[in-house]
N, C-alpha and C positions, 0 to 999 in steps of 0.2 A: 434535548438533542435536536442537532438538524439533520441535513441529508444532504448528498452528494453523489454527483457520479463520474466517472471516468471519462474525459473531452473526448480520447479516442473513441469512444462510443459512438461519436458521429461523423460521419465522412463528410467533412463541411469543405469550403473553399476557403474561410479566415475566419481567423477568433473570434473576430464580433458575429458570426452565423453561428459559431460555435456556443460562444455563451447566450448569444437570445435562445436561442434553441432550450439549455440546459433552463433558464430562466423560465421557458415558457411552458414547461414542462415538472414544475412546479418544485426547480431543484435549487438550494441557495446558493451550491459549493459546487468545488470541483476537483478532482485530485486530476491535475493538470500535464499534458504529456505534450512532448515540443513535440512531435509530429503534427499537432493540431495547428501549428501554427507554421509548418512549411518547411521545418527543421527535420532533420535525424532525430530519431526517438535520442538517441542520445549522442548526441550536438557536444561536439569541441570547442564550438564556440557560439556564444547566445549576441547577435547583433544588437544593439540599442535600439535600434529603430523595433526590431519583434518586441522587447521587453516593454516597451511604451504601448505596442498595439493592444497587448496584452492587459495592462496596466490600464488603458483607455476603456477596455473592452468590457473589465471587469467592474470598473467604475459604472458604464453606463447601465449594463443589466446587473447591477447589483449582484453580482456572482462571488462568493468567496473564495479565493485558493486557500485550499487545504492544506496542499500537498501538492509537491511535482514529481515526476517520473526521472530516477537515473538509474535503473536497472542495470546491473553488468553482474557478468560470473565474477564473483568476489575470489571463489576459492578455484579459477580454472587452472588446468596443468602448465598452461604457458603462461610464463609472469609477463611477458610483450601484454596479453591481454588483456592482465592486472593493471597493468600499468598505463595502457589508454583509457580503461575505465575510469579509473584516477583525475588522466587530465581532463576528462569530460564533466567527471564529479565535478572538478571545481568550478567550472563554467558555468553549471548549474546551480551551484550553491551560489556562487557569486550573483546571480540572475535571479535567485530566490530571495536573498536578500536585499536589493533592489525593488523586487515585488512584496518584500514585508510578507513573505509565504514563510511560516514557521517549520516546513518540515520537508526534506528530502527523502524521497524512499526507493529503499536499495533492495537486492538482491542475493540471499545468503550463502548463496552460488553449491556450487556442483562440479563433482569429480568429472562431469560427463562433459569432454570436449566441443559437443554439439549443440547444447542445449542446456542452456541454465536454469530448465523446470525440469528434466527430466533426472530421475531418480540414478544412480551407481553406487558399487557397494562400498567402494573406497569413502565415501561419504560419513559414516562413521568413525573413520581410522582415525586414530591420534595425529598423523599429518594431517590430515584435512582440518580439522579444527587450528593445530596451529598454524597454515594458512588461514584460514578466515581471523583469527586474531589478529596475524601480523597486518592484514587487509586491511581491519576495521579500526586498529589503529592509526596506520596512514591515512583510512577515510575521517576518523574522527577530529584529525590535526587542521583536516580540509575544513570540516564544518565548524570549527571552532575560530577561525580566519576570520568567517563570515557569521558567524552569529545564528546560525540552523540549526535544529537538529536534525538527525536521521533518522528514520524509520524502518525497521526492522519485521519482516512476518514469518511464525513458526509456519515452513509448508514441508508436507511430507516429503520430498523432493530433492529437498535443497539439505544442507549439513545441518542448520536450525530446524530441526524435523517436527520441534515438539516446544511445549512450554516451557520447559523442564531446561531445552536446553535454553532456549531462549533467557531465560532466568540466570541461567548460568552466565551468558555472556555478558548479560547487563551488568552481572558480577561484580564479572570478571577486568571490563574496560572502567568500573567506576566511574563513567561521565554521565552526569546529568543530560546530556545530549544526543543520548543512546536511547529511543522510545520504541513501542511498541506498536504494530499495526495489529488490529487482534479480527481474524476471518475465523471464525469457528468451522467452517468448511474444509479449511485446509487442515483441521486439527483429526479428521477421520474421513474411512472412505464408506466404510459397511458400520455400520452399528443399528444395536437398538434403539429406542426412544430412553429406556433408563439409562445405557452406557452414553448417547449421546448426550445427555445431561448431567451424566457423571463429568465425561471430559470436560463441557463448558463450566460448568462450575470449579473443576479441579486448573483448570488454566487461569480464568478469571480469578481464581485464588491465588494464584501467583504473581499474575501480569495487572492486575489492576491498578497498580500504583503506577505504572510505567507506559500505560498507552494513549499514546497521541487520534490516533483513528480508529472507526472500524470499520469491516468491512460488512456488504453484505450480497453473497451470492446463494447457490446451492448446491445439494448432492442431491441424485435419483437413488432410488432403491439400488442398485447393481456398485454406488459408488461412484458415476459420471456426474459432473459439473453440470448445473443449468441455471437458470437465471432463478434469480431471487423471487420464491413465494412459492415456486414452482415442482419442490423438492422435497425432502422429508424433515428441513431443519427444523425444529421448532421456534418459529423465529418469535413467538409469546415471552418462553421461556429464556429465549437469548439474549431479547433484548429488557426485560422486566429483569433480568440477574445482571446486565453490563449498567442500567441507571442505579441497583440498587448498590454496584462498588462508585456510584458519585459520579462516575463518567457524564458529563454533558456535554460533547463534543460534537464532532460529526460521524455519519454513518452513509461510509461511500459504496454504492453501487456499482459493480462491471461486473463482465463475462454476459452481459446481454445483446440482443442485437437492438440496433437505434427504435427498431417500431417495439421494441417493448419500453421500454422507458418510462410512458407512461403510467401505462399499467403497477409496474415496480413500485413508481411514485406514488401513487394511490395508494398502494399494502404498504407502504414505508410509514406512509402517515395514520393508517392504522395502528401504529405500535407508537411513534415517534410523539403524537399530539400529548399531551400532559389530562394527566387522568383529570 
């Protein structure tokens, strides 16, 4: 396995400050967000001239893209906002494959008209799900144009709440181009150390065969996010169970601020180096 982190992690001036940085910092990949390069996180349209710089950027500091960001509420109340996602998705995907980036990752959206992380209870409902199907259909037609796939993460939040369902949908759409972003973080907020390694093992038993990345952040005791190392995940146990379903992939870092980075880098490759 490698390591990666999130470009937006750094408040640079252009991709090539972006990627030495991420390079120098002892990271190989990037799961890549067009804000970093002067665009709207999510851009209706990716200029040629950006994709090159990018392209340039990445060649020089030998940086992988992983992954790009096109987050939208998959499942919001107003289909207008469906549907700008949409024509964004494809600018992205189209710009992804250009950059020979194998994976697009999206957002499983939210009943809550304000916020596509924050939780609402329509979220479970039987509509909400067949929104996000009929969504992820039209996004899948998008990434199949282009030769992508997209990437999917169970977050408590969002209508894919869980593995369970996440498993469902992969199902359920039957495309090979449907993967997996797998954050064990976003899989609980309070647990024990046994129920926490109940759930990672019990999602890993599911999702294994289907994921493209992983994530790595964490939870404090009370259940708040903090940077990765810093928390209660057992991250021995996370990531000695994600090599042992064959995973060798990458393993991307965010929800940190830029001066940890470092540090991140450092406990990544404690687990990451090959025994």
């Amino acid at each position: 396995m490698n390591k990666g982190i999130f470009s937006k992690t750094f408040d640079t001036t252009s991709v090539d400050q972006n990627f030495a940085l991420i390079s120098q910092l002892g990271y190989q990949a990037t799961q890549f967000n067009f804000a970093s390069a002067g665009l709207k996180a999510l851009p209706d349209n990716v200029p040629l001239e950006v994709v090159e710089q990018i392209r340039q950027a990445a060649k020089k500091h030998n940086v992988q893209l992983e992954a790009i960001s096109a987050t939208f509420n998959m499942t919001h109340p107003d289909p207008a906002v469906i549907e700008h996602g949409m024509r964004c998705l494809d600018a992205i995907c189209a710009a992804a494959e250009m950059l020979e980036c194998p994976l697009v990752t999206l957002c499983t959206g939210t009943m809550d008209p304000e916020d596509q992380w924050r939780f609402h209870p329509d979220n479970n409902n039987p509509e909400a799900w067949a929104s996000l199907v009929t969504s992820m259909r039209t996004a899948l037609a998008i990434a199949a144009k282009y030769g992508v796939a997209l990437g999917i993460e169970p977050e408590l939040a969002n209508v894919v709440n869980s593995a369970a369902k996440a498993r469902q949908l992969i199902d359920e759409m039957g495309s090979p181009l449907l993967r997996v972003i797998f954050d064990p973080a976003n899989l609980f907020e309070e647990a024990t150390l046994a129920e926490q390694h109940q759930i990672i093992s019990d999602a890993l038993g599911l999702l294994s065969n289907d994921i493209a990345i992983a994530h790595a952040k964490d939870r404090t005791p009370d259940g708040s996010f903090t940077t990765a190392g810093r928390g209660v995940l057992d991250y021995d146990f996370y990531l000695t169970h994600l090599r042992n379903t064959g995973f060798d992939g990458c393993v991307v870092t965010h929800g940190l601020a830029a001066d940890e980075a470092g540090e991140v880098s450092v406990m990544l490759d404690t687990y990451l180096q090959p025994a």
